[in-house]
N, CA, C and O atoms as a printed pandas DataFrame, in Angstrom:
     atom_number atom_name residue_name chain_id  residue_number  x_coord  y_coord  z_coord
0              1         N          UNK        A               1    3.670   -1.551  -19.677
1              2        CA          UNK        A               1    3.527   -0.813  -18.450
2              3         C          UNK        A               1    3.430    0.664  -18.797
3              4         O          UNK        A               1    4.250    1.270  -19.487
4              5         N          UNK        A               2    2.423    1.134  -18.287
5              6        CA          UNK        A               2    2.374    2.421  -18.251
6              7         C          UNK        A               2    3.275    3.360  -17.613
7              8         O          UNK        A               2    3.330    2.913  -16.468
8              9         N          UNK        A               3    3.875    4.193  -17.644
9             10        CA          UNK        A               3    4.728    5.483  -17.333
10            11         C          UNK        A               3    3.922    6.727  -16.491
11            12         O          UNK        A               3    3.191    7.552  -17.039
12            13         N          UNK        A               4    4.205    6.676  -15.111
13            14        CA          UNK        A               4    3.384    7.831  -14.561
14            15         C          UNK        A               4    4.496    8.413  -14.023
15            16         O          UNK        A               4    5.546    7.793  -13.852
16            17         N          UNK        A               5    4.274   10.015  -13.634
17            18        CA          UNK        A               5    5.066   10.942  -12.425
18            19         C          UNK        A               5    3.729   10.425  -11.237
19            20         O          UNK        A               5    2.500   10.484  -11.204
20            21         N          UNK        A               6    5.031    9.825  -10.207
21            22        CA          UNK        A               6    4.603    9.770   -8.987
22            23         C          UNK        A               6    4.754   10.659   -7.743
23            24         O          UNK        A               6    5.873   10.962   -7.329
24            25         N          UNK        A               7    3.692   11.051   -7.184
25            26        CA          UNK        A               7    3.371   12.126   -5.866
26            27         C          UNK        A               7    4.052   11.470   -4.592
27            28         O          UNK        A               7    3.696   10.302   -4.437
28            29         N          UNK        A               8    5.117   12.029   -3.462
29            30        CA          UNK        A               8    5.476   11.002   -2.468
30            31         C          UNK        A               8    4.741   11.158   -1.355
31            32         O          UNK        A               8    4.283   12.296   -1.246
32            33         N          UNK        A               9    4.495   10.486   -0.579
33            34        CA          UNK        A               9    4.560   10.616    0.806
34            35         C          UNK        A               9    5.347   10.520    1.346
35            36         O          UNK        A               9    6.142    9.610    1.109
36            37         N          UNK        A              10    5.581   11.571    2.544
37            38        CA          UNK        A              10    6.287   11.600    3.389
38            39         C          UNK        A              10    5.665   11.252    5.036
39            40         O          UNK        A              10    4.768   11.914    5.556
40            41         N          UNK        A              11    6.123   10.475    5.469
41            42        CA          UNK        A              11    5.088    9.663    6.893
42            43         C          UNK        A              11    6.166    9.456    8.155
43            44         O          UNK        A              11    6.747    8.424    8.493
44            45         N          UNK        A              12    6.231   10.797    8.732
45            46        CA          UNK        A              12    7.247   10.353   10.380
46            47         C          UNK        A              12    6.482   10.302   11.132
47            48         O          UNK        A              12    5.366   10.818   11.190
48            49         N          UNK        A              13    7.394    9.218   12.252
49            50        CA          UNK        A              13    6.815    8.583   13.129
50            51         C          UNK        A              13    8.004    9.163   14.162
51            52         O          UNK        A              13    9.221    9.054   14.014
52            53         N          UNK        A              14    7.072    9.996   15.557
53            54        CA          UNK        A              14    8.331    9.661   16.446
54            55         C          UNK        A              14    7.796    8.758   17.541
55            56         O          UNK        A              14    6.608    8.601   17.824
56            57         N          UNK        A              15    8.934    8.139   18.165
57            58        CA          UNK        A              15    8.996    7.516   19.779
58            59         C          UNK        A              15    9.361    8.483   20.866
59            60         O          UNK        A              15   10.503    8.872   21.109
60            61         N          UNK        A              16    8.273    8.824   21.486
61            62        CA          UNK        A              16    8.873    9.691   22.723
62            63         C          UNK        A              16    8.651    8.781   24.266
63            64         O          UNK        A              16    7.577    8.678   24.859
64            65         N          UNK        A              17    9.501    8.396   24.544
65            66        CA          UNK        A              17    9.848    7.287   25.885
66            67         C          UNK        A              17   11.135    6.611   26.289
67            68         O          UNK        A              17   12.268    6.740   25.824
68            69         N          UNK        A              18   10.788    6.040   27.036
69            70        CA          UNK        A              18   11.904    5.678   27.728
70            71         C          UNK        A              18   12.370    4.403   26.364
71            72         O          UNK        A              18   11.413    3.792   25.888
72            73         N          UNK        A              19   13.503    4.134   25.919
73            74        CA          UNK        A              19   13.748    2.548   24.917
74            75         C          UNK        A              19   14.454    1.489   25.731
75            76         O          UNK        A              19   15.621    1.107   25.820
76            77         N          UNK        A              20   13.075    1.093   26.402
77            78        CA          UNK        A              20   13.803   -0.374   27.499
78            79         C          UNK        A              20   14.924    0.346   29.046
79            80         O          UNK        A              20   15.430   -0.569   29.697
80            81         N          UNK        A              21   15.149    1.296   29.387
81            82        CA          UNK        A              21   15.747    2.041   30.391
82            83         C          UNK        A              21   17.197    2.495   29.347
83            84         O          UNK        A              21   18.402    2.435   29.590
84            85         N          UNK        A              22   16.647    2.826   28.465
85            86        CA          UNK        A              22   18.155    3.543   28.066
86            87         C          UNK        A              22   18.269    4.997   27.774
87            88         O          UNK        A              22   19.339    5.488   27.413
88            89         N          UNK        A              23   17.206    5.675   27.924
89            90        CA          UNK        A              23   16.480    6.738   27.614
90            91         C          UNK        A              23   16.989    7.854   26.850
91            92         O          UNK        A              23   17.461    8.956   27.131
92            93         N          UNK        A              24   16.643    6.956   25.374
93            94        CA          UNK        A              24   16.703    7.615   24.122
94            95         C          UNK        A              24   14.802    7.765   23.928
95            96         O          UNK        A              24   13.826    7.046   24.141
96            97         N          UNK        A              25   15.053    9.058   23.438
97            98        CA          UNK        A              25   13.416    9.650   23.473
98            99         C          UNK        A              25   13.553   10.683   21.696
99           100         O          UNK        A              25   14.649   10.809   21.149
100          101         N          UNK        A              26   12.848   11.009   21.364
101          102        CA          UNK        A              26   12.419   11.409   20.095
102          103         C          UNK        A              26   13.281   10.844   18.886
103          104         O          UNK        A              26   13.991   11.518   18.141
104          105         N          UNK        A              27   13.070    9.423   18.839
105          106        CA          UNK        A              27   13.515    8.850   17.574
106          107         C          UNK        A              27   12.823    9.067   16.669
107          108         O          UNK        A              27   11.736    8.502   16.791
108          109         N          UNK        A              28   12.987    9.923   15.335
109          110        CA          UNK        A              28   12.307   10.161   14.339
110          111         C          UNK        A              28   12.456    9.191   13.065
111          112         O          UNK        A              28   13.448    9.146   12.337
112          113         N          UNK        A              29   11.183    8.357   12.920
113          114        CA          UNK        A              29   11.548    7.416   11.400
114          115         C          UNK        A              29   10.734    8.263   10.365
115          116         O          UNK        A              29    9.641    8.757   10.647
116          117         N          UNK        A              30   11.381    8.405    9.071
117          118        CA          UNK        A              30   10.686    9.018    7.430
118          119         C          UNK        A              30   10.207    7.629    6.695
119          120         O          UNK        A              30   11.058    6.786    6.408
120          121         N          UNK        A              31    9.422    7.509    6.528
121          122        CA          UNK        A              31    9.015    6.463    5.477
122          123         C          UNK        A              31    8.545    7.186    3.899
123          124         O          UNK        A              31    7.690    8.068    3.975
124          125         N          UNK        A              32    8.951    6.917    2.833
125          126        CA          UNK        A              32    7.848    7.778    1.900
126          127         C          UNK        A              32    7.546    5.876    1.176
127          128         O          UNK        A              32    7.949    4.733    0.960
128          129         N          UNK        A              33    5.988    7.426    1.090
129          130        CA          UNK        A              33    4.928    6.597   -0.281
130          131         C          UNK        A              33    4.431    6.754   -0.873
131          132         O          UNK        A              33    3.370    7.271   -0.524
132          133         N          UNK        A              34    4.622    6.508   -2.296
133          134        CA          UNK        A              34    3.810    7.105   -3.348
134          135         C          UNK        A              34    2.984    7.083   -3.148
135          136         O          UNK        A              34    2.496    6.356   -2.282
136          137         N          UNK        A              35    2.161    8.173   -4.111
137          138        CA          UNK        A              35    0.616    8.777   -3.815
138          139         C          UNK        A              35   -0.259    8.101   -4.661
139          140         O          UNK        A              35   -1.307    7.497   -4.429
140          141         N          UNK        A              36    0.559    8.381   -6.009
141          142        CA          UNK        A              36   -0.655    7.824   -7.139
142          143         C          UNK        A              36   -0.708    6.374   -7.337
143          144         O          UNK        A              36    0.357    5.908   -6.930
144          145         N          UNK        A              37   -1.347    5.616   -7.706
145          146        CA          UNK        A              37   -1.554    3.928   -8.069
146          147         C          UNK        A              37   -0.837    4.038  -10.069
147          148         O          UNK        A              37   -1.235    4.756  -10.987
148          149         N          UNK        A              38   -0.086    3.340  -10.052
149          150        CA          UNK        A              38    0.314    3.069  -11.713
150          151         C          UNK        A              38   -0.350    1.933  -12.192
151          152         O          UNK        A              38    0.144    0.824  -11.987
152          153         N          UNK        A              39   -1.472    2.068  -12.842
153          154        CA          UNK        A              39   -1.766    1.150  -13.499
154          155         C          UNK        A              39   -1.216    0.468  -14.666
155          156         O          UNK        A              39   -0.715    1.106  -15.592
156          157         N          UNK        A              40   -1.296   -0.863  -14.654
157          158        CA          UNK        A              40   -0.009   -1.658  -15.527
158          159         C          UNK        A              40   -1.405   -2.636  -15.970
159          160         O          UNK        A              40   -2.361   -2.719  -15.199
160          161         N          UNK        A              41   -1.381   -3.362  -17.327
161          162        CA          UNK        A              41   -2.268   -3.968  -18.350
162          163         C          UNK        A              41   -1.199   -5.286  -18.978
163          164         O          UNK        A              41   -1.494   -5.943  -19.977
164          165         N          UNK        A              42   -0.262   -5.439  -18.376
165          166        CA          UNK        A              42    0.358   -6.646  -18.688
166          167         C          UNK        A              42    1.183   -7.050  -17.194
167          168         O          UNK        A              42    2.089   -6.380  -16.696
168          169         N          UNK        A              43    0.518   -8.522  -16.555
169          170        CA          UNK        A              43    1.151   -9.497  -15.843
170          171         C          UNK        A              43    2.788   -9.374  -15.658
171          172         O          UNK        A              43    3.458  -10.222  -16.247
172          173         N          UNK        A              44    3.310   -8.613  -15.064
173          174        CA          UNK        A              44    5.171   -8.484  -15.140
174          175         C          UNK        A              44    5.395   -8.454  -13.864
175          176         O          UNK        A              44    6.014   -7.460  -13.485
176          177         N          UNK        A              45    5.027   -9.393  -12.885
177          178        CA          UNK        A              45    5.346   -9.126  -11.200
178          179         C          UNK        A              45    7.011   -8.341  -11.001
179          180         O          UNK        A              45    7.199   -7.513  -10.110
180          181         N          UNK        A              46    8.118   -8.763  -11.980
181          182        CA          UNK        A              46    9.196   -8.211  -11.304
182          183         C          UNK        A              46    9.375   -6.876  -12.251
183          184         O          UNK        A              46   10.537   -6.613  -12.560
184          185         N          UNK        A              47    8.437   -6.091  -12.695
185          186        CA          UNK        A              47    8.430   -4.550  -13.399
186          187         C          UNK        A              47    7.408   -3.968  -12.697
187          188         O          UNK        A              47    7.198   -2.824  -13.100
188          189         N          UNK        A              48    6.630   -4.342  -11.723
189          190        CA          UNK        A              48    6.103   -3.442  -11.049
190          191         C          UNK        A              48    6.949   -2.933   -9.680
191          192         O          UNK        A              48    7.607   -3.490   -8.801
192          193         N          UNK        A              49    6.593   -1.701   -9.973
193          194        CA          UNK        A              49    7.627   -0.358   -8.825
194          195         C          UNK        A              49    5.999   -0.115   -7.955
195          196         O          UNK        A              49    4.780   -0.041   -8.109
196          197         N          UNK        A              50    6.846   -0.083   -7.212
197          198        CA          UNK        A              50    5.932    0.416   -5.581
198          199         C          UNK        A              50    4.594    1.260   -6.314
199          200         O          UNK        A              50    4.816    2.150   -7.134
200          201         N          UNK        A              51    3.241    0.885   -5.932
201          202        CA          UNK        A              51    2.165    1.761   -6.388
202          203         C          UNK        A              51    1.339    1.355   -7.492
203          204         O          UNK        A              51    0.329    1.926   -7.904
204          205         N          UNK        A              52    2.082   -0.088   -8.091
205          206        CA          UNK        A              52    2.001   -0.485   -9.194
206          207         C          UNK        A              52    0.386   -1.730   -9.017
207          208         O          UNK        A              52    0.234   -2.662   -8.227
208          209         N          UNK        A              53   -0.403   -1.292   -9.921
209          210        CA          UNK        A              53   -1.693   -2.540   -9.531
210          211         C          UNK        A              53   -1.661   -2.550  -10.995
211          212         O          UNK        A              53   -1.252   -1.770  -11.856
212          213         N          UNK        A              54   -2.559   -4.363  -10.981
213          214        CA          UNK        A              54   -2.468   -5.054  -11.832
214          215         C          UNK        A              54   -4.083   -5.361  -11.631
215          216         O          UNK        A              54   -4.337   -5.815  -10.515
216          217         N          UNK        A              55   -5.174   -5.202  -12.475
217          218        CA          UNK        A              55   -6.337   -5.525  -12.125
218          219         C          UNK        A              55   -6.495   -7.091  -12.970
219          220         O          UNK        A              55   -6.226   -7.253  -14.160
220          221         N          UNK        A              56   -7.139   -8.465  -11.752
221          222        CA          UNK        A              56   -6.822   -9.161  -12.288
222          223         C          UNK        A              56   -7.835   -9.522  -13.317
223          224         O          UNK        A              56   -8.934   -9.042  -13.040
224          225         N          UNK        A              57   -7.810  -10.279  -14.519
225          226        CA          UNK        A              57   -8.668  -11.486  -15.616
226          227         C          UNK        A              57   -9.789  -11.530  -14.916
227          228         O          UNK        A              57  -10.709  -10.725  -15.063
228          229         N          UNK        A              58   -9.782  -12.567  -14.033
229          230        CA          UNK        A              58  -11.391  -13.043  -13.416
230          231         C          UNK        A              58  -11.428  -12.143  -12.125
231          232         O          UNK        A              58  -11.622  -12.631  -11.012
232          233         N          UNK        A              59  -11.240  -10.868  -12.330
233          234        CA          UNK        A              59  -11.660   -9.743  -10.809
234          235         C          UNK        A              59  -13.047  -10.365  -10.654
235          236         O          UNK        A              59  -13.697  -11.023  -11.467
236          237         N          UNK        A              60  -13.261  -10.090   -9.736
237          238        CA          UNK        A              60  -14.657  -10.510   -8.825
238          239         C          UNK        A              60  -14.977  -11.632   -8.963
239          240         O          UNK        A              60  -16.157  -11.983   -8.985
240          241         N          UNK        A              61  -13.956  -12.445   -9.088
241          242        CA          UNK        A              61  -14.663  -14.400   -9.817
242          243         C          UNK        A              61  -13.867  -15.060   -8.466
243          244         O          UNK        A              61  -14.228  -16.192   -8.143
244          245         N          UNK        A              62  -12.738  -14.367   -7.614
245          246        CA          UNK        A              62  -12.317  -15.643   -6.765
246          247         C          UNK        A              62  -12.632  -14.831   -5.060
247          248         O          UNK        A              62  -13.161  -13.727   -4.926
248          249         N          UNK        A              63  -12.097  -15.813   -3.799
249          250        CA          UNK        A              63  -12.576  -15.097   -2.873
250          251         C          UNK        A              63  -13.670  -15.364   -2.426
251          252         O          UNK        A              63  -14.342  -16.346   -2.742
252          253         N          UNK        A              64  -14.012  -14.370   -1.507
253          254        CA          UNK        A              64  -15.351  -13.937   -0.679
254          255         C          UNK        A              64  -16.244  -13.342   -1.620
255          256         O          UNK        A              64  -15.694  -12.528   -2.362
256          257         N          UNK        A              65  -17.462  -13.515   -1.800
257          258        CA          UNK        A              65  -18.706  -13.617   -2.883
258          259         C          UNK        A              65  -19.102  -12.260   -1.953
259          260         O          UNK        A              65  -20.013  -11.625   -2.483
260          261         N          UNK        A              66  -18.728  -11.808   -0.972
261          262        CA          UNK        A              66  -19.241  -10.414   -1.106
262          263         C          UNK        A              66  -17.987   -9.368   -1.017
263          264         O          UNK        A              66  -18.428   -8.220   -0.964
264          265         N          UNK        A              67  -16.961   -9.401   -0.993
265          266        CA          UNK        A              67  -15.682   -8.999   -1.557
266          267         C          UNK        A              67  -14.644   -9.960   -2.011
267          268         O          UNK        A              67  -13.701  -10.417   -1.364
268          269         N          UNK        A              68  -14.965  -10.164   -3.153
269          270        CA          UNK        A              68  -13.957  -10.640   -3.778
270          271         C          UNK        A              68  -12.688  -10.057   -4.048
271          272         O          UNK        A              68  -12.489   -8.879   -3.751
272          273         N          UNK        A              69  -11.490  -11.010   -4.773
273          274        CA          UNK        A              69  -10.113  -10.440   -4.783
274          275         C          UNK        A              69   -9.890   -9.762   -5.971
275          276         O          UNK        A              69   -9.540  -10.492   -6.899
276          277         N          UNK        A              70  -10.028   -8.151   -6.303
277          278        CA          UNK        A              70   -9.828   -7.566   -7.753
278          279         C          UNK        A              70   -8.558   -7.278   -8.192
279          280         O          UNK        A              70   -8.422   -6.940   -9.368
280          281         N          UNK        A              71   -7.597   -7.349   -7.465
281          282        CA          UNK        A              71   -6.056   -6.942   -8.024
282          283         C          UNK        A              71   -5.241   -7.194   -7.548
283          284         O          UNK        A              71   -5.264   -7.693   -6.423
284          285         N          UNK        A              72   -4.230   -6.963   -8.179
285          286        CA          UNK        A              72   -2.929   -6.737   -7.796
286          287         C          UNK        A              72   -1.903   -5.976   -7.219
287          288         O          UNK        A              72   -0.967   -5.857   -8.009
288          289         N          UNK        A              73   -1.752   -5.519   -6.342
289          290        CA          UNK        A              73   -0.847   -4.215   -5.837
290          291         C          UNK        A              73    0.415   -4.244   -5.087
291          292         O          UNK        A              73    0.653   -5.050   -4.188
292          293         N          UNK        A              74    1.003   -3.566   -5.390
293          294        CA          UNK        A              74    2.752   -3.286   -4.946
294          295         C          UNK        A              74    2.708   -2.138   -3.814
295          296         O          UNK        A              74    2.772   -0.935   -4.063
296          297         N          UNK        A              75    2.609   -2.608   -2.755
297          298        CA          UNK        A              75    2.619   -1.859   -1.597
298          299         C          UNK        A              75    3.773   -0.265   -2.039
299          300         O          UNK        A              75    4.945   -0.182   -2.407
300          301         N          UNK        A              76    2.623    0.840   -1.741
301          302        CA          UNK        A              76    3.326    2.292   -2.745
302          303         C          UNK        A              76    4.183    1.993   -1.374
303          304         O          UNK        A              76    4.404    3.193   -1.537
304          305         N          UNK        A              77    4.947    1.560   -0.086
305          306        CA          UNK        A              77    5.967    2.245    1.029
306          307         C          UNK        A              77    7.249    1.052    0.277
307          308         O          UNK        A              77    8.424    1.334    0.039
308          309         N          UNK        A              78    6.541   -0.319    0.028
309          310        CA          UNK        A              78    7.642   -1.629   -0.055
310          311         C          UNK        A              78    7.815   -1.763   -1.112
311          312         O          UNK        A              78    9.015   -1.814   -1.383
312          313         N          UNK        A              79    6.968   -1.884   -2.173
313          314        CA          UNK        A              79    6.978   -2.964   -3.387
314          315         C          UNK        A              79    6.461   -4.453   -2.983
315          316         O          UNK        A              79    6.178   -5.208   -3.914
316          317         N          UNK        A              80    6.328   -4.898   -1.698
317          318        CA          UNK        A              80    5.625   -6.336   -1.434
318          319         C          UNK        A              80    4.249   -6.212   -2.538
319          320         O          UNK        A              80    3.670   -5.134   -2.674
320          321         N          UNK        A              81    3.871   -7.314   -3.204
321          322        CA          UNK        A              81    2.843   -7.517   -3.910
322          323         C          UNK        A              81    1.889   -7.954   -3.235
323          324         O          UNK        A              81    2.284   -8.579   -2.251
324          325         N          UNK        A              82    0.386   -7.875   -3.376
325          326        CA          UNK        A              82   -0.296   -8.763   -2.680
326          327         C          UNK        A              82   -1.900   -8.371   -3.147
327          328         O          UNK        A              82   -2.408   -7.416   -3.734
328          329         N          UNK        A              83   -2.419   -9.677   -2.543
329          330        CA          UNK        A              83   -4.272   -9.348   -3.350
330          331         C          UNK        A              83   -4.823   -8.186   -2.813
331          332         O          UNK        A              83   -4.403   -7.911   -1.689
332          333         N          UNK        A              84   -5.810   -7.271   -3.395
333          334        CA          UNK        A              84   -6.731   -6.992   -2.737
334          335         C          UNK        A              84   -7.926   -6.761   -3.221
335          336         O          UNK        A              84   -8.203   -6.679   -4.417
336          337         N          UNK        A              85   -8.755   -6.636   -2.200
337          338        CA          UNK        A              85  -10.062   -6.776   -2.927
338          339         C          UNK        A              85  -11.340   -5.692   -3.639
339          340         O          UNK        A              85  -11.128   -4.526   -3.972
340          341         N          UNK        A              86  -12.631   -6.392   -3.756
341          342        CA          UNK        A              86  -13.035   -5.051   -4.484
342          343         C          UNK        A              86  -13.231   -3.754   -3.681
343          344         O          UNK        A              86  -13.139   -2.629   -4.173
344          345         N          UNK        A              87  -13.546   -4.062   -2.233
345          346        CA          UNK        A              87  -13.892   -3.182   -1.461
346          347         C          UNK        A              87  -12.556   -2.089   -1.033
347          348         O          UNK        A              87  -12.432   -0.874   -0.881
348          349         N          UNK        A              88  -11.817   -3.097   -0.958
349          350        CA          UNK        A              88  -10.011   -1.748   -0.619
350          351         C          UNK        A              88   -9.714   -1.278   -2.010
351          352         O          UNK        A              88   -8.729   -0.541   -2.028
352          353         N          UNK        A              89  -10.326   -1.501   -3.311
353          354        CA          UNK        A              89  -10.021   -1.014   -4.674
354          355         C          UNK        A              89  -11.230    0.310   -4.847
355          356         O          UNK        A              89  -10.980    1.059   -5.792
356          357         N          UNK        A              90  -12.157    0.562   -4.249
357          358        CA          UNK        A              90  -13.160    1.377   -4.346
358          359         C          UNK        A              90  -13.100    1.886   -3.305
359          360         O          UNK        A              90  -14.195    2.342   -2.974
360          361         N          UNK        A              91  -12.231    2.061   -2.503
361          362        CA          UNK        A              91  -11.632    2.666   -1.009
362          363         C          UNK        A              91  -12.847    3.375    0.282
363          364         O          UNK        A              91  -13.068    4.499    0.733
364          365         N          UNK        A              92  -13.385    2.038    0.496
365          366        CA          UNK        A              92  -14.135    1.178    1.515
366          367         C          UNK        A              92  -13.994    1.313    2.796
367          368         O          UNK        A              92  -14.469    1.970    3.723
368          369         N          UNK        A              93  -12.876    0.170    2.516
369          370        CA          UNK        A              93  -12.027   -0.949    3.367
370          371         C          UNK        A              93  -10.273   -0.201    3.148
371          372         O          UNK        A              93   -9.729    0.019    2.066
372          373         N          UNK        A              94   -9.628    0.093    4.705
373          374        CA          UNK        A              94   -8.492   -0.013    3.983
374          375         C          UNK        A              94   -7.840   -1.294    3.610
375          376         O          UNK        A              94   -8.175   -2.473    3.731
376          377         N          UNK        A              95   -6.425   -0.467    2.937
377          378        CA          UNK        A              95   -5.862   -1.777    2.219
378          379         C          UNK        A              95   -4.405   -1.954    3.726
379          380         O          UNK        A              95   -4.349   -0.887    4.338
380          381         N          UNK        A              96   -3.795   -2.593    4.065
381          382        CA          UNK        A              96   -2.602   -3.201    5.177
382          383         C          UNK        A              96   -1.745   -4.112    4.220
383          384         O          UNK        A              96   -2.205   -5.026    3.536
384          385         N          UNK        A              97   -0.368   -3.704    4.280
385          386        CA          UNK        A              97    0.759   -4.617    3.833
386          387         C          UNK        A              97    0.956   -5.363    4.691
387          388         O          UNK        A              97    1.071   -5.281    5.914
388          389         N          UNK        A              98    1.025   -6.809    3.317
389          390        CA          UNK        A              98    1.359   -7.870    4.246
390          391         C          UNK        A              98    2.807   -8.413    4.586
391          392         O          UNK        A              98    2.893   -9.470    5.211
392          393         N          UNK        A              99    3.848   -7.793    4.234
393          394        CA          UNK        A              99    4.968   -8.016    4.925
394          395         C          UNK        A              99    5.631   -8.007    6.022
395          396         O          UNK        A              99    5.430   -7.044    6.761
396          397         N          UNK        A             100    6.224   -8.642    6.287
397          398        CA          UNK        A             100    6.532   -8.450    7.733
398          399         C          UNK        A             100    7.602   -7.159    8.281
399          400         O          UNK        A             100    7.870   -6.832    9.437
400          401         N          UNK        A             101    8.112   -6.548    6.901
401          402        CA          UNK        A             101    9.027   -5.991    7.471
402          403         C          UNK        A             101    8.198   -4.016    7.308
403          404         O          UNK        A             101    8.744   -2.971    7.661
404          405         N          UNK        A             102    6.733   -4.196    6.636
405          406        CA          UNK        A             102    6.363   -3.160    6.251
406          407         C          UNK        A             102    5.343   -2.799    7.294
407          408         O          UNK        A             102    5.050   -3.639    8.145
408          409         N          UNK        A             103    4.874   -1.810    7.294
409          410        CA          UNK        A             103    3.335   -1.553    8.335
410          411         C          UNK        A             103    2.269   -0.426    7.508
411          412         O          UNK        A             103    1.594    0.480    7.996
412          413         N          UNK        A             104    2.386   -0.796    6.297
413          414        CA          UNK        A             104    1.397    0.883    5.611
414          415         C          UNK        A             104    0.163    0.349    6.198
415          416         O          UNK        A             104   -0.285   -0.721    6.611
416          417         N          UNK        A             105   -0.162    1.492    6.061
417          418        CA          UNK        A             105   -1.808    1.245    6.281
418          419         C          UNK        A             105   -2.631    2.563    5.242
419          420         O          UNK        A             105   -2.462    3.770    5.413
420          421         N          UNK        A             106   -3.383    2.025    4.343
421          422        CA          UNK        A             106   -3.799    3.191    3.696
422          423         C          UNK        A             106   -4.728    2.999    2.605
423          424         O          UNK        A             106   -4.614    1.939    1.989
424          425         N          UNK        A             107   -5.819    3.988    2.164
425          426        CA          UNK        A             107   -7.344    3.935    1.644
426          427         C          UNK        A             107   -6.840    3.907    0.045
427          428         O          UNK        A             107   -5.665    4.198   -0.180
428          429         N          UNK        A             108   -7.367    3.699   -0.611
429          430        CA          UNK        A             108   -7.128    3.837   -2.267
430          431         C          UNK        A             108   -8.790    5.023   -2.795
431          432         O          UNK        A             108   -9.979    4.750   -2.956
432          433         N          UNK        A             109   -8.087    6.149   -2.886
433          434        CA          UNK        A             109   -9.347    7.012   -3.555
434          435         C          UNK        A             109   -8.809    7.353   -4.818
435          436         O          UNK        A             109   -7.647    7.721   -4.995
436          437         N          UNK        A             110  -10.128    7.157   -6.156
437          438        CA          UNK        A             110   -9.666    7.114   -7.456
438          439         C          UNK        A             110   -8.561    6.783   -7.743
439          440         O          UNK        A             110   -8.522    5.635   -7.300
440          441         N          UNK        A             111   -7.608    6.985   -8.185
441          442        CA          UNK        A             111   -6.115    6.200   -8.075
442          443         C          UNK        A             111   -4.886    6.642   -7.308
443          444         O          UNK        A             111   -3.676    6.514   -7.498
444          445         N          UNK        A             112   -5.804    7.337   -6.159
445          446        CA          UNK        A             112   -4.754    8.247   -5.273
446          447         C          UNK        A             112   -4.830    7.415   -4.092
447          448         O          UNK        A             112   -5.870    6.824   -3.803
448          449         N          UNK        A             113   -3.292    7.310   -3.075
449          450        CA          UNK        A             113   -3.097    6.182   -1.913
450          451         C          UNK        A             113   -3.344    7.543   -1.149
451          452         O          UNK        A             113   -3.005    8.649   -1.572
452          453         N          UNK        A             114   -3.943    7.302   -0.040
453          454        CA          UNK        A             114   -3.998    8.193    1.202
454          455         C          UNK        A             114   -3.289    7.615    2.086
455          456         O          UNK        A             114   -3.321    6.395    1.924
456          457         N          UNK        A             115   -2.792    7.870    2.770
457          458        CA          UNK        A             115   -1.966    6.850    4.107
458          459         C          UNK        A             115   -2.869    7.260    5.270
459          460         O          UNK        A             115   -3.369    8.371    5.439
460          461         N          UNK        A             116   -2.965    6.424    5.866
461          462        CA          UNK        A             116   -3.966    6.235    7.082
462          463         C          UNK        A             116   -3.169    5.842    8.192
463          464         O          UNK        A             116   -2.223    5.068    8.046
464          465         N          UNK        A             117   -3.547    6.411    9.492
465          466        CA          UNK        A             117   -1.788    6.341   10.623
466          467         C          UNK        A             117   -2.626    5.077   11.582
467          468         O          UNK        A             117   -3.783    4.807   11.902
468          469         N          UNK        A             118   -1.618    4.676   11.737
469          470        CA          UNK        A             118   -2.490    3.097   12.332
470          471         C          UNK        A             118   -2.944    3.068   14.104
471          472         O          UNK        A             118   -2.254    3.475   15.039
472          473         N          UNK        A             119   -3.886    2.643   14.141
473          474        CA          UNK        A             119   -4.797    2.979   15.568
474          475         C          UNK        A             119   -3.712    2.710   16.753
475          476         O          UNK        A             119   -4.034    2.859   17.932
């Protein structure tokens, strides 16, 4: 595994409204997320840290024949792992975590994560 200094994001969100009639109004949440992508050249699912992609063996061999699945990535907000493809790796398409407990939403340019604020 490669060794990088990682850039953070910092991503608040407020709620300004009523919460169900109890009226608490400017709840502020901080999420951070790394900026840069760490590229890693050896298969170690539990040594990759948030940001961490794994480009896979047969990239462009499985999947959709017009975006196929090229890697591996560790959501830079969670650490959830998950596929993505060539088009969210050449930052296209964004990339969306698939966890349930996460919500990033965000572009991959050269090996930098942009966070993208969700519609």
């Amino acid at each position: 595994m490669t060794a990088t200094t990682n850039r953070l994001y910092t991503i608040e969100t407020k709620y300004v409204g009523d919460d169900q009639g109890k009226g608490e109004q400017g709840i502020k949440t901080e999420v951070t997320m790394v900026a840069n992508l760490n590229i890693v050249t050896e298969w170690l699912p539990e040594e990759m840290s948030p940001g961490s992609i794994f480009v896979l063996e047969n990239a462009g061999e499985v999947g959709d024949q017009d975006d196929p699945y090229w890697a591996v990535l560790s959501c830079p907000e969670c650490g959830t792992l998950g596929l993505i493809t060539r088009k969210q790796m050449r930052g296209v398409m964004p990339v969306i975590c698939g966890s349930n407990c996460c919500s990033a939403q965000f572009m991959i340019q050269d090996e930098e994560v942009v966070p993208k604020k969700p519609n």
